[in-house]
C-alpha positions as CSV (number, residue, x, y, z in Angstrom):
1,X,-16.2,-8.6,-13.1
2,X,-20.1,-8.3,-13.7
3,X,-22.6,-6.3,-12.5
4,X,-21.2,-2.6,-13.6
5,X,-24.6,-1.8,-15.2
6,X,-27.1,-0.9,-12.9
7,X,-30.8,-0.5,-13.8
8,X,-33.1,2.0,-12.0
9,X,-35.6,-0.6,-9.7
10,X,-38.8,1.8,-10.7
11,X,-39.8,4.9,-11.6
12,X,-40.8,6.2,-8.6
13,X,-39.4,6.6,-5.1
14,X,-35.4,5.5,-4.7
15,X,-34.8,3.7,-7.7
16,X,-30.7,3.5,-6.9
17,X,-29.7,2.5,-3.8
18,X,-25.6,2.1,-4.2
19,X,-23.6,1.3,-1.2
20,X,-19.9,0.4,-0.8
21,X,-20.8,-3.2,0.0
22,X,-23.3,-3.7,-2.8
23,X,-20.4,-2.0,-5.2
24,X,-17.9,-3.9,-3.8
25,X,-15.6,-1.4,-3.0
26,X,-14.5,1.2,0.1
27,X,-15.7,4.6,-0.8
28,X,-18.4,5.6,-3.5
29,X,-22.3,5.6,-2.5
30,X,-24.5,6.8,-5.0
31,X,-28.6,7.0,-4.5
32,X,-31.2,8.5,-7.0
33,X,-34.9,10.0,-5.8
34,X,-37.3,10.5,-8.7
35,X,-40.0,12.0,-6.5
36,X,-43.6,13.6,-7.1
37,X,-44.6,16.3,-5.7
38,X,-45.6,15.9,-2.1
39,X,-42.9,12.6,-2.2
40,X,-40.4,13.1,0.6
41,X,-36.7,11.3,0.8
42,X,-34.6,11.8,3.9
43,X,-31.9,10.0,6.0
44,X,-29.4,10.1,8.4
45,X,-25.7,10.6,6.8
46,X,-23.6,8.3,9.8
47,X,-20.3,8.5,9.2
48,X,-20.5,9.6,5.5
49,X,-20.8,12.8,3.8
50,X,-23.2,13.6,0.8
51,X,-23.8,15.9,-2.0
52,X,-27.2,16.5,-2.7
53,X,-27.8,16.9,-6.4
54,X,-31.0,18.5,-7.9
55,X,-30.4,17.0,-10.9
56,X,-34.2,18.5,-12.2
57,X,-37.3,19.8,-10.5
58,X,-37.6,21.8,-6.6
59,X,-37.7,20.3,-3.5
60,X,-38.2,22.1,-0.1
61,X,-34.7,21.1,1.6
62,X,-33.9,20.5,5.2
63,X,-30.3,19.0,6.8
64,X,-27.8,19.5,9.4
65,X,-30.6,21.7,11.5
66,X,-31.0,24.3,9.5
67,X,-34.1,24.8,6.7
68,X,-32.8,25.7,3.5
69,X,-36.0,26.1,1.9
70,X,-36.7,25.5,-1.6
71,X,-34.1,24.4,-3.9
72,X,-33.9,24.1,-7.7
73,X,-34.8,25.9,-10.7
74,X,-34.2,23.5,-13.8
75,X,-37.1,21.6,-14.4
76,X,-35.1,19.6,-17.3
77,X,-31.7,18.5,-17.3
78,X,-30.8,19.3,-20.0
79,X,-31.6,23.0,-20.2
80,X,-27.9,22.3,-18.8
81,X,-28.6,25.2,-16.5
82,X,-26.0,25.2,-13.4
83,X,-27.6,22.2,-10.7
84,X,-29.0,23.7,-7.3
85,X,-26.5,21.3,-4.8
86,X,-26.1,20.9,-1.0
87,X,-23.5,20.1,0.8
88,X,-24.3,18.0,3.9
89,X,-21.2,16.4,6.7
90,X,-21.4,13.3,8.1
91,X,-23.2,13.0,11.5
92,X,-25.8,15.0,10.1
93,X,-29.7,14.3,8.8
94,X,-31.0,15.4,5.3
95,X,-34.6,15.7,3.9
96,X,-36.1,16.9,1.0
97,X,-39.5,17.2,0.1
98,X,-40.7,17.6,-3.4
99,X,-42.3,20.3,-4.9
100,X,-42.7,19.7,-8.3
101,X,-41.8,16.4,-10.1
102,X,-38.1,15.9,-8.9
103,X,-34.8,14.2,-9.6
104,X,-32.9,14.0,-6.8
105,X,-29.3,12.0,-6.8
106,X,-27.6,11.8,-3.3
107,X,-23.6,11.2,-3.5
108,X,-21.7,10.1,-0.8
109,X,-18.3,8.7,0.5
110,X,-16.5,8.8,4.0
111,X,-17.0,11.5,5.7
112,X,-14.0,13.9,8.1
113,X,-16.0,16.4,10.0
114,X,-14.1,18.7,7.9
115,X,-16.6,21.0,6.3
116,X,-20.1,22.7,7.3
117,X,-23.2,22.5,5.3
118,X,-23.4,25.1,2.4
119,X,-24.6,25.2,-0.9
120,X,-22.5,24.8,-3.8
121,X,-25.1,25.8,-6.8
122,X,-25.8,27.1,-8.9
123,X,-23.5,30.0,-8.1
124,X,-19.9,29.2,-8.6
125,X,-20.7,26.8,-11.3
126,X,-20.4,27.6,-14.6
127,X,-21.0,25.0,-18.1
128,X,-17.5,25.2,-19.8
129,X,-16.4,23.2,-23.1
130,X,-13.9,20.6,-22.9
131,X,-11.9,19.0,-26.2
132,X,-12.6,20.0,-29.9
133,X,-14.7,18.4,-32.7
134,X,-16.1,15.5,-32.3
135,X,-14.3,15.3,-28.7
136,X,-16.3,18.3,-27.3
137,X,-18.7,18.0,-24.2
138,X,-19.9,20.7,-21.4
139,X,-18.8,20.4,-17.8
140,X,-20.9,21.6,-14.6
141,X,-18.1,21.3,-11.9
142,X,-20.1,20.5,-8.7
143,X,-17.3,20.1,-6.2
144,X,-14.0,19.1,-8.3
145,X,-10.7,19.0,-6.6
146,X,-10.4,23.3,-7.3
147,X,-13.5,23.4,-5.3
148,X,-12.4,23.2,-1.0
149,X,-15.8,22.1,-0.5
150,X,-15.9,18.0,0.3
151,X,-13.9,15.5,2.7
152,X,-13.7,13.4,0.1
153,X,-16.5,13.7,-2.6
154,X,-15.5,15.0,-5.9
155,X,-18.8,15.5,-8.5
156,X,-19.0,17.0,-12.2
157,X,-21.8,16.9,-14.6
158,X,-21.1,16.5,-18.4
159,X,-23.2,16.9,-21.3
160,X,-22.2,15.3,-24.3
161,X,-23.6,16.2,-27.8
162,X,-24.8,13.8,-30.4
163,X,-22.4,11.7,-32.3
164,X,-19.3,12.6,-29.4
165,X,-17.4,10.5,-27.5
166,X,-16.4,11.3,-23.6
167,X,-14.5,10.5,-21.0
168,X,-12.1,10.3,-24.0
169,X,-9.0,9.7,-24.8
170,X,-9.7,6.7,-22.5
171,X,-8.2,7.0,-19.0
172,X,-7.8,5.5,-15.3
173,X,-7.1,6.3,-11.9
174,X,-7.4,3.2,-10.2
175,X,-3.7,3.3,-8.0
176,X,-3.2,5.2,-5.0
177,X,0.3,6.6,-6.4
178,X,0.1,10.2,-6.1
179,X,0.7,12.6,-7.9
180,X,1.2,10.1,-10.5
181,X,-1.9,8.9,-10.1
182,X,-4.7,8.6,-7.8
183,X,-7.3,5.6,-7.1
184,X,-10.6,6.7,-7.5
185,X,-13.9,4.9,-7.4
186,X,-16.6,6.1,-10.3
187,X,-20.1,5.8,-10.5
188,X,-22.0,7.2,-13.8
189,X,-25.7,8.3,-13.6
190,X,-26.8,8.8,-17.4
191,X,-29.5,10.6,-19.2
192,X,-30.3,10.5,-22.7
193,X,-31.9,13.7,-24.8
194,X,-34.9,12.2,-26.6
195,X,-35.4,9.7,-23.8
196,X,-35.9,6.7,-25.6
197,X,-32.1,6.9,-27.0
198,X,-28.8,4.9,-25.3
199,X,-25.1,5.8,-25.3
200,X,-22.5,3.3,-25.1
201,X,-19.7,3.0,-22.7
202,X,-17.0,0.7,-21.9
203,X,-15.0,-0.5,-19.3
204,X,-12.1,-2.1,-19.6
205,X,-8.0,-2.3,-18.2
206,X,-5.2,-2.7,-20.2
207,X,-4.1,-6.0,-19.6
208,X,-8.3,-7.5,-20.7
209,X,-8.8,-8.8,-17.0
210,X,-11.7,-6.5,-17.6
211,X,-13.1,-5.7,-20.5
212,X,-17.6,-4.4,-20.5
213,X,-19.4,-2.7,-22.8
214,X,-22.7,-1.3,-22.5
215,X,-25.6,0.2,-23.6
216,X,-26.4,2.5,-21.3
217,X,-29.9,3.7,-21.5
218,X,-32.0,6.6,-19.5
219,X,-31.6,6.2,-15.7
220,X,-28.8,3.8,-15.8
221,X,-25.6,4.0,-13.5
222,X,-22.1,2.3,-14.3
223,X,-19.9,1.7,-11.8
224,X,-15.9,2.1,-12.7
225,X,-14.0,0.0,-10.2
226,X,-11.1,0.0,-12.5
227,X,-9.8,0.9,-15.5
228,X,-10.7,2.8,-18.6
229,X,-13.9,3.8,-19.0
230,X,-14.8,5.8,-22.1
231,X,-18.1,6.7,-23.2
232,X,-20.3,7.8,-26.5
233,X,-23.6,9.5,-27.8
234,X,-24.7,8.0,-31.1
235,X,-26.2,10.4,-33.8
236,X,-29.4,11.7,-32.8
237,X,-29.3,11.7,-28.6
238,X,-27.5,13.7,-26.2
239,X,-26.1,11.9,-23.1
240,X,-25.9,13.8,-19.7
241,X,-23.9,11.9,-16.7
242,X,-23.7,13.1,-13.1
243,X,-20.2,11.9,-12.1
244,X,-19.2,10.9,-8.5
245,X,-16.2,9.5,-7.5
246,X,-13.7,9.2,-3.9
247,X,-10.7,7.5,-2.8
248,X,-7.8,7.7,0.1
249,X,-7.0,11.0,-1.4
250,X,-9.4,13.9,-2.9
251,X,-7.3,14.5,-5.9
252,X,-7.9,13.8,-9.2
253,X,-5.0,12.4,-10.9
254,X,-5.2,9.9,-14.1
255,X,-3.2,8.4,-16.8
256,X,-4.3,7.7,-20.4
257,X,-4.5,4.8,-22.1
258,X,-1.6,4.4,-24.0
259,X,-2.7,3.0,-27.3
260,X,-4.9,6.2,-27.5
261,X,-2.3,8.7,-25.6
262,X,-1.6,10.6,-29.2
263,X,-5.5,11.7,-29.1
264,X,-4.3,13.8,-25.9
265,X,-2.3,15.8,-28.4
266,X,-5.1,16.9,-30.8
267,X,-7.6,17.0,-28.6
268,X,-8.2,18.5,-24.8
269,X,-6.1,15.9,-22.5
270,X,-7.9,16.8,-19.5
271,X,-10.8,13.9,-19.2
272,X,-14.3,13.3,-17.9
């Protein structure tokens, strides 16, 4: 299966533009703004919901008829300060307008009518360690499964330290089997801390069908149809990802990868 790395289109304006059909799957959009200030990025949600992330910098924010007015306080990622987010149902309109220089990711998947506009950040998100030694990383929960705030959208930011691995012991949830497991579509938007740097991650299933590794530098997404899909920071650069993922069901439910499974046992077996 190719084309799991995607590469920003510019630096300036959208520079992602994932859709369903151009992932080849049912569920996951994923869009990223870097904006200037005075930039503006806006559109019409249709039958999807989205998550609007202020991954870094302030933009003046409106959507579903109401002005929410400036949003965002972390003018670097990873100051790894809780994320200003909005929450925005399908059948609605967004638009933001920048500020200052801005990041701005959009996350989407079917939308249900089943929630009202609100913020989710940065109260209500706190950075909390997951695993031990060389296994640790930092989670921003944005709107995980605890979180009653999505249709069908579940988002997390990590931040992985230099020389850790994430994502780790390597897992799936790629069957619609609950509560055994659930099938959920992935997309990873990466950062690297100096910029210059790259992280490594791989995607692969058990049986080899599918089996990608990449360098993953600054701006890059990966999409996670399937399988395993672990991920490292070499010595020397930090790796921030902005996790989105959706499915039939809005429950997180994986199983590890049983040559690694004992790794569960010494380290955290929750993943991302």
């Amino acid at each position: 299966m190719a084309g799991l790395l995607r590469k920003p289109t510019g630096a300036r304006g959208q520079v992602h533009a994932i859709t369903p059909e151009t992932a080849g799957w049912g569920h996951v959009g994923f869009s990223l703004y870097r904006l200037e200030p005075g930039d503006v990025a806006k559109a019409a949600t249709a039958s999807r919901e989205v998550i609007l992330v202020l991954v870094e910098g302030k933009a003046h924010v409106e959507a579903a008829g109401q002005d929410w007015g400036e949003m965002g306080a972390r003018m670097d990622v990873f100051e790894k300060t809780p994320p200003h987010c909005l929450y925005v149902p399908n059948g609605s309109d967004w638009r933001a307008m920048a500020t200052t220089v801005c990041t701005l990711a959009v996350c989407s998947a079917p939308g249900k009518g089943g929630h009202r506009a609100q913020r989710l950040g940065p109260e209500g998100i706190a950075l909390t360690p997951r695993g031990k030694g060389t296994n640790t990383r930092h989670v921003n929960n944005i709107a995980m499964e605890g979180r009653d705030v999505a249709d069908s959208l579940l988002v997390t930011e990590v931040f992985t330290p230099a020389g850790h691995w994430s994502s780790y012991p390597s897992h799936r949830h790629d069957e619609d089997d609950f509560p055994r497991m659930t099938y959920l579509e992935e997309t990873y938007y990466h950062r690297l801390n100096p910029a210059q740097g790259f992280g490594i991650q791989r995607v692969y299933t058990e049986d080899g069908a599918l089996d990608e590794t990449m360098a993953v530098k600054n701006h890059d997404v990966v999409l996670v149809p399937k399988g395993h899909h672990p991920c490292g920071a070499p010595y020397g650069y930090e790796m921030y990802y902005l996790n989105v993922m959706a499915g039939p069901l809005r429950k997180w439910r994986f199983k590890n990868d049983p040559d690694h499974d004992w790794i569960a046992k010494i380290a955290s077996p929750v993943a991302g």
